[in-house]
C-alpha positions, 0 to 999 in steps of 0.5 A: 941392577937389572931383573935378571941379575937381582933374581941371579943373587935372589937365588945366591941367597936361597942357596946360602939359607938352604946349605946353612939350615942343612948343614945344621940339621945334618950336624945335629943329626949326627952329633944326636946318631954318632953316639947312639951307634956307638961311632968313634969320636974321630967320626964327630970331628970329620962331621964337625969338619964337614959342617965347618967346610960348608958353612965357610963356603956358605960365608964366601957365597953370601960376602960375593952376593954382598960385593954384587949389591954394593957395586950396583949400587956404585953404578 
C-alpha cells in the first residue's frame, strides 16, 4: 500500500471516529434537552433514527476501510 492510499484510509478512520463520538454527543444532548423542552416522544424516536442512520453509515465506512487493508495486504 502506498503513502497516499494509507493516509486516504487514515482519514477514512478519522472520520469514522468524528461521526461516532458526534453522533453520541448529539443523541445525548438531546435525549438530556427533549424533555426538558418539553418535545413529544415521537421527537426522541426521529433522534433515535437519526443516530441509528449515522452509526450504520459510520459501520459500512469503517467494514470498506477494512476491505481496503485486507487486499493490500493480499498484494
Amino acid at each position: 500500500m502506498n503513502e497516499q492510499e494509507e493516509s486516504a484510509l487514515s482519514r477514512k478512520g478519522q472520520v469514522v471516529a468524528l461521526v461516532v463520538a458526534g453522533t453520541m454527543l448529539f443523541w445525548i444532548a438531546a435525549n438530556w434537552a427533549g424533555p426538558a423542552m418539553g418535545l413529544p416522544g415521537r421527537y426522541a424516536l426521529l433522534i433515535d433514527f437519526a443516530a441509528l442512520a449515522a452509526l450504520f453509515w459510520a459501520l459500512v465506512l469503517t467494514y470498506q476501510i477494512w476491505q481496503a487493508r485486507r487486499s493490500a495486504d493480499d498484494r
